[in-house]
N, C-alpha and C positions, 0 to 999 in steps of 0.2 A: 351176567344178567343184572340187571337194576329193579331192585324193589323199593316200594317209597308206600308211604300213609299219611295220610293229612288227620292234623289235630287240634283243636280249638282250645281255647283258654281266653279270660277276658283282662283286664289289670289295667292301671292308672303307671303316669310316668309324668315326670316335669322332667323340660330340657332347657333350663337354665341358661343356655348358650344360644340357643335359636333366634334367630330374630323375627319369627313372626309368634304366630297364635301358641305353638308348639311351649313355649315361652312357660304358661300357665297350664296346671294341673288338669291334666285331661287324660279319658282315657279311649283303647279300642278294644274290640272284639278280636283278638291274633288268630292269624291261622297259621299250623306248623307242618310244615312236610320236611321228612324226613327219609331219606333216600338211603337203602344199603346193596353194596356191590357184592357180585361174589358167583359162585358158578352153582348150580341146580346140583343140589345132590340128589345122587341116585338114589338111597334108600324112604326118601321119603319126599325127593317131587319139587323141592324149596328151595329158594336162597336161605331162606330162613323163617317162621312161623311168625303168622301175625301176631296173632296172641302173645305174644313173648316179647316181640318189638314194642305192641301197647303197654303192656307193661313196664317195659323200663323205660318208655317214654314219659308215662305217668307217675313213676315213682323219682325219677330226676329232672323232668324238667316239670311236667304239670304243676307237681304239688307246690313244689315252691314256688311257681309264678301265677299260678290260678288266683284271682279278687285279693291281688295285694297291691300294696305302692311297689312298683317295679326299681324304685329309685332306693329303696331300703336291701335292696338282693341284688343287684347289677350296678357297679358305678355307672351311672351317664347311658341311661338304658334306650339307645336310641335302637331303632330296628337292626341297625350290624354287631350292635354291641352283644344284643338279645343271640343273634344267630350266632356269635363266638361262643357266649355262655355254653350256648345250648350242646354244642359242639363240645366245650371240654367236657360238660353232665355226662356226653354218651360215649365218647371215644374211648375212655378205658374196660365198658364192658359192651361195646358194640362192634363187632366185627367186623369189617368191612364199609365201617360210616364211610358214607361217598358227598353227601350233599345237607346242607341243612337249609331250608326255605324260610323264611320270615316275611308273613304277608300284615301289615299294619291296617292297611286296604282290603278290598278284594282284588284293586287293580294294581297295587302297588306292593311290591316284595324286595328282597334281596337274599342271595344266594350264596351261603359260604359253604367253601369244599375245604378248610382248614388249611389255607395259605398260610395262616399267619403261628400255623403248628410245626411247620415243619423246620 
């Protein structure tokens, strides 16, 4: 079974490399979904407790990205880069990390399942 939470955080980025607007210091409102796999345990109902997923959600990735220059904490913090970060922050105490979402938009995301981990 797949469980996932959506998480908001706001932060500024320069992409120095970009050739349009992206160029100059701007920022968005992020939203973060964060997806874990794994099978329903019996004792208690769950892949795994929200509560506990919010929590290390906001203690590894919130804190350090919430109203800062993202370019100070992410080299070249473009939305894939953000969703790699985010991915190593959880994978050593996340069990079953399946997906990590990065929406810069509302309509515009990307989606890393840690390709580039294995």
């Amino acid at each position: 079974m797949l469980l996932r939470s959506r998480f908001e955080f706001s932060a500024a980025h320069q992409l120095t490399r970009h050739p349009g607007a992206c160029r100059r210091m701007h920022g968005h409102n992020y939203q973060l979904e964060v997806s874990v796999g794994g099978p329903v345990d019996r004792d208690t109902g769950m892949v795994m407790d929200f509560f506990e997923l919010e929590r290390l959600v906001r203690d590894r990735v919130l804190q350090p990205l919430d109203h800062v220059c993202l370019n100070e904490v992410i080299e070249y913090p473009t939305a894939e880069n953000i969703a790699r970060w985010s991915w190593r922050q959880l994978a050593p105490v996340l069990t079953g990390l399946a997906e990590i979402a990065v929406y810069e938009m509302p309509t515009c995301a990307v989606i890393y399942r840690g390709e580039d981990e294995r």
